[in-house]
C-alpha positions in Angstrom: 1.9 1.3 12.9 1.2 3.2 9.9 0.3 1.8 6.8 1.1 4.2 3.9 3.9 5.3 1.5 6.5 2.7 0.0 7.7 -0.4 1.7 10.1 -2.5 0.0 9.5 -6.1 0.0 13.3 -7.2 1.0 15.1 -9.8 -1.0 17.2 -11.7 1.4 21.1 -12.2 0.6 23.0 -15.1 0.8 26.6 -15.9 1.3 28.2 -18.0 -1.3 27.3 -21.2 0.7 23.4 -20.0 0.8 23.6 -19.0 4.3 22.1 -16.1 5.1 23.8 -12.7 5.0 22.8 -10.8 8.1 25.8 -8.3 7.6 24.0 -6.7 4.3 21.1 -7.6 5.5 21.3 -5.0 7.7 23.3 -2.9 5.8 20.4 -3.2 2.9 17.9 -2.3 5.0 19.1 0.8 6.5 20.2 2.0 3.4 16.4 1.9 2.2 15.3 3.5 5.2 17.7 6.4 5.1 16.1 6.6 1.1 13.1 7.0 3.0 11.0 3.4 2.9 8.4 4.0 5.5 8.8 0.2 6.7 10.4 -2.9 6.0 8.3 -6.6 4.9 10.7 -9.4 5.2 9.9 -12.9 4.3 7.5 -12.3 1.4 7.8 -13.6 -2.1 10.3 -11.9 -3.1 12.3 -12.7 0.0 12.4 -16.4 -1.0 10.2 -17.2 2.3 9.4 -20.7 0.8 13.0 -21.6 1.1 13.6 -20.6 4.7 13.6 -22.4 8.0 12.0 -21.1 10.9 14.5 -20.4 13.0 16.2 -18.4 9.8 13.5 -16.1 9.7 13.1 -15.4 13.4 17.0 -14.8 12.6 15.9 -12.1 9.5 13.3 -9.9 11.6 15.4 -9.9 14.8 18.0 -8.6 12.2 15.9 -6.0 10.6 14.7 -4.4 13.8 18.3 -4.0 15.1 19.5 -2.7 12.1 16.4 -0.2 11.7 15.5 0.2 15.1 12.2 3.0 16.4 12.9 4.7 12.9 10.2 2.5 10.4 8.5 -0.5 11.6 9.5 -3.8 10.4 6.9 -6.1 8.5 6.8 -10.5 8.4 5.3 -11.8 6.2 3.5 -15.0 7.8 3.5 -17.9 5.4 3.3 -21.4 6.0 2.3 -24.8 5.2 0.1 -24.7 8.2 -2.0 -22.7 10.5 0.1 -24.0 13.4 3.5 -23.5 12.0 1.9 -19.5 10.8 0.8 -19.2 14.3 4.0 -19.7 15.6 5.4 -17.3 13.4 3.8 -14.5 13.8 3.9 -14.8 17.8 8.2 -14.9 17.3 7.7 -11.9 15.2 6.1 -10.0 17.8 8.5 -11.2 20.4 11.9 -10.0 18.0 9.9 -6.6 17.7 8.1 -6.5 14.5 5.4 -3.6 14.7 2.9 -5.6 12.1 2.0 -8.5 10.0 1.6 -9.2 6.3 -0.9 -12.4 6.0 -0.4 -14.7 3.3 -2.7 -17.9 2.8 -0.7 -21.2 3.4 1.4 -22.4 0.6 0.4 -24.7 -1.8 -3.0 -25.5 -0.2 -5.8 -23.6 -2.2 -9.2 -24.3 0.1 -12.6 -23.0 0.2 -13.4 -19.6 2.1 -14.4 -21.3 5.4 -11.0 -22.6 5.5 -9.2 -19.3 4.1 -10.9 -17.4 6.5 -10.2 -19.7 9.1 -6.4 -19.9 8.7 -5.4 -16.0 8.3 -8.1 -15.2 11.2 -5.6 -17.5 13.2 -2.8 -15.7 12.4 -4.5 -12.1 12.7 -5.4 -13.1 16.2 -2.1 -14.8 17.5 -1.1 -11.2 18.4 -2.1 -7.7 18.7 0.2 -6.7 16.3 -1.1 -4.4 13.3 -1.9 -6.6 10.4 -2.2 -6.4 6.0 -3.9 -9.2 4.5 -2.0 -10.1 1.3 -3.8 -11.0 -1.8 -2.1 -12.9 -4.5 -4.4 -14.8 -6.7 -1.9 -14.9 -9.6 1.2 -16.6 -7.4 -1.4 -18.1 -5.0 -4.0 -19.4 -6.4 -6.2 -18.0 -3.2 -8.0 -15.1 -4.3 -9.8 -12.9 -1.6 -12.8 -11.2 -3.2 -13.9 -8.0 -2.1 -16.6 -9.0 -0.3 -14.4 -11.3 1.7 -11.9 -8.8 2.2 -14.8 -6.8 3.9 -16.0 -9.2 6.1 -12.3 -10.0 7.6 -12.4 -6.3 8.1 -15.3 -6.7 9.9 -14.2 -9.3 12.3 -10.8 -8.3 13.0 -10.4 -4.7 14.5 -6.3 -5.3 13.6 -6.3 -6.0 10.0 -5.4 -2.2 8.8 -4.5 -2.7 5.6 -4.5 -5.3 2.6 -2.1 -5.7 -0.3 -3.9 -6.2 -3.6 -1.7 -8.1 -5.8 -4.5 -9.4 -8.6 -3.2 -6.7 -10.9 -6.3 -6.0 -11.4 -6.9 -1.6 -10.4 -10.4 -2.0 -10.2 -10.0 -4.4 -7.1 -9.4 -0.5 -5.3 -11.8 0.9 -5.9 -14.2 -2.2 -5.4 -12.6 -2.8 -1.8 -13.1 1.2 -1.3 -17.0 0.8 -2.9 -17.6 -1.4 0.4 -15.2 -0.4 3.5 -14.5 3.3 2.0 -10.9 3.7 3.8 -11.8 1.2 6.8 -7.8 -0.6 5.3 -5.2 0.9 3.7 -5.0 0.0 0.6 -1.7 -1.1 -0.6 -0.9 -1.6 -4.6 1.8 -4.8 -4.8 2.3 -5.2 -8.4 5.2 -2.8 -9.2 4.0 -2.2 -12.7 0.7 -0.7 -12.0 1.4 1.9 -9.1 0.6 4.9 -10.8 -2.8 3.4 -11.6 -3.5 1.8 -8.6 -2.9 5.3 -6.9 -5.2 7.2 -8.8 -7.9 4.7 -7.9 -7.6 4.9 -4.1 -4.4 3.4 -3.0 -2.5 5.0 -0.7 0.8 2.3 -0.5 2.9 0.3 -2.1 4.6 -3.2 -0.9 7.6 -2.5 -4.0 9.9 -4.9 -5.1 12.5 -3.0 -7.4 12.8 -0.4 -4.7 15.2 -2.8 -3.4 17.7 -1.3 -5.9 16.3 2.1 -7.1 14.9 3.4 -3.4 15.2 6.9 -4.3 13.3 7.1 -7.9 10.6 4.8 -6.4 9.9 7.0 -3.6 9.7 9.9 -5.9 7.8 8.4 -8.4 5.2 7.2 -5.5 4.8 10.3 -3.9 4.5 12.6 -7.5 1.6 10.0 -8.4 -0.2 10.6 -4.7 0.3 14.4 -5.1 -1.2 14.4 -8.8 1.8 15.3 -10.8 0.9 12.9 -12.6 3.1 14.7 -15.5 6.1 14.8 -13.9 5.0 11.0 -12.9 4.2 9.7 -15.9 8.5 10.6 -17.5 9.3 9.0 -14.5 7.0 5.7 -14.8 7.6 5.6 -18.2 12.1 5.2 -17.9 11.1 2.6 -15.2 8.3 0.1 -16.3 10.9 -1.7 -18.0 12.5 -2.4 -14.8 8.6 -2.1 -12.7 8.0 -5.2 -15.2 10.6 -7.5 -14.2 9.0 -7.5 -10.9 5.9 -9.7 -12.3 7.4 -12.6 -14.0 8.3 -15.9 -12.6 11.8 -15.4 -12.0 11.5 -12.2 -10.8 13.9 -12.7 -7.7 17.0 -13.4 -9.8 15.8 -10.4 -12.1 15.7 -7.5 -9.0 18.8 -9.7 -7.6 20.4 -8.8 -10.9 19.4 -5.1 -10.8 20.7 -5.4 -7.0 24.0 -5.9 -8.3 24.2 -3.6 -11.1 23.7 -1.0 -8.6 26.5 -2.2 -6.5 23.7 -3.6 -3.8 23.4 -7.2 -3.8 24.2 -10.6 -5.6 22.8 -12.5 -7.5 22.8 -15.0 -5.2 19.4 -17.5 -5.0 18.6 -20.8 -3.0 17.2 -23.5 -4.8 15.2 -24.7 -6.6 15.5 -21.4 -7.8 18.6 -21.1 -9.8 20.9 -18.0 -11.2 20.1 -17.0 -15.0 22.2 -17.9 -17.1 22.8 -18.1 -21.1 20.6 -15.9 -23.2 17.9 -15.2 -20.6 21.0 -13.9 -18.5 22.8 -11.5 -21.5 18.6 -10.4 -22.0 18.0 -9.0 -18.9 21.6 -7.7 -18.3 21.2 -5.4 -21.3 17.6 -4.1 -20.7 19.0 -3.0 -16.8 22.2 -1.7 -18.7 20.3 0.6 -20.5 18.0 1.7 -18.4 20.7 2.6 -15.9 22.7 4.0 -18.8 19.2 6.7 -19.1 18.8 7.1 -15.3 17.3 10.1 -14.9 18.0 13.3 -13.0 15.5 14.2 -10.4 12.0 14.9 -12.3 9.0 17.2 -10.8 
């Protein structure tokens, strides 16, 4: 596959008794491809992986590849509590048709390097599928250094890319310093795209995409071409929106602008719960009014 441009990081809807909702599921995920997402990840942080059996998300890929079919490749996101259970993961994903693989370390265990290294090697060489190694310090506690992420690159000839979630910009151009474009490297922190572009990226795993597909696309590809002018009116109506995307309860917050958009629910399995109260009528307005200023196409 071909790791560049935006890829939204799929919420997964639920019907009202937390089942899954394959129907907009599907319909979700061909509307961002038809926006023009150039693949799908399912299963990530933002798709409440955590709270998923296994068999339910063998059930979400095999749904996203018949609903998108050859048009865009669809992602997993292998997480786990262990290597085993990861394994076996990413060797259903590749049997349901997934075209790659976005690694996360194991949940909740934070080791040393040697064992790091040791569980996303196992889950880069269950298959031949294309791979991005996922780093997440801030909601993982594992933080893959540069120099690490180089030596990976160095033993795996199908890790292609790596999402850099530290929101930290010079982590591009420190991975480029070593490998130069050896991975693709993918910004995953919605509210510094613009930056992470002009210091090497060349993708973005996006979260708020999952309800405005069309300005993040624009806004992504005005920031690769350089217009950064036309970019920054554009980035500057959404950050308020690109910040929701980097707090704690960011899944009921892009839920929330789901449904002002008339695309989603609000809908969450425990332990996370719906907002509610202040914290609800807070984020309400700020989506309110930044829908209210939605602007016409810029650049």
């Amino acid at each position: 596959m071909t790791w560049r441009g935006v890829i939204p990081a799929i919420t997964t809807p639920f019907n009202a008794d937390l089942s899954v909702d394959h129907e907009f599921l599907k319909k979700h995920v061909n509307w961002l491809v038809e926006q023009g997402s150039t693949g799908i990840v399912a299963l990530g942080s933002l798709g409440e992986g955590a709270t998923l059996m296994f068999d339910e998300k063998v059930a979400i890929l095999r749904s996203c590849v018949e609903a998108v079919g050859d048009r865009v490749p669809i992602v997993a996101g292998i997480a786990a509590l262990s290597t085993a259970e990861a394994v076996a993961l990413a060797k259903e994903a590749e049997k349901v048709g997934c075209k790659g693989l976005m690694v996360l370390p194991p949940y909740v265990y934070k080791g040393t390097w040697a064992e790091m290294k040791y569980h996303v090697s196992a889950v880069i060489e269950a298959t031949g599928l294309s791979c991005m190694l996922y780093n997440n310090p801030i909601a993982y506690g594992t933080d893959f250094l540069p120099e690490q992420v180089q030596e990976l690159a160095n033993s795996h000839a199908n890790l292609h890319a790596v999402k850099e979630s530290s929101a930290d910009v010079r982590r591009v151009t420190a991975i480029r310093a070593l490998i130069d474009d050896r991975l693709a490297l993918f910004v995953g922190v919605d509210d510094v795209i613009v930056e992470g572009i002009a210091a090497g990226a060349t993708g973005w795993i996006a979260g708020v995409v999952n309800a405005l597909p069309r300005e993040s696309i624009d806004l992504f590809n005005m920031a690769l071409a350089g217009k950064y002018e036309d970019a920054r009116k554009l980035y500057e109506w959404m950050l308020p929106l690109l910040r929701l995307d980097t707090t704690f309860d960011f899944v009921q917050l892009i839920k929330l602008i789901q449904v002002e958009v008339g695309m989603g629910t609000a809908t969450v399995r425990p332990p996370r719960l719906e907002l509610e109260g202040a914290r609800l009528a807070e984020i309400q307005t700020l989506i309110r009014e930044a829908l209210a200023n939605r602007p016409v196409k810029i650049g």
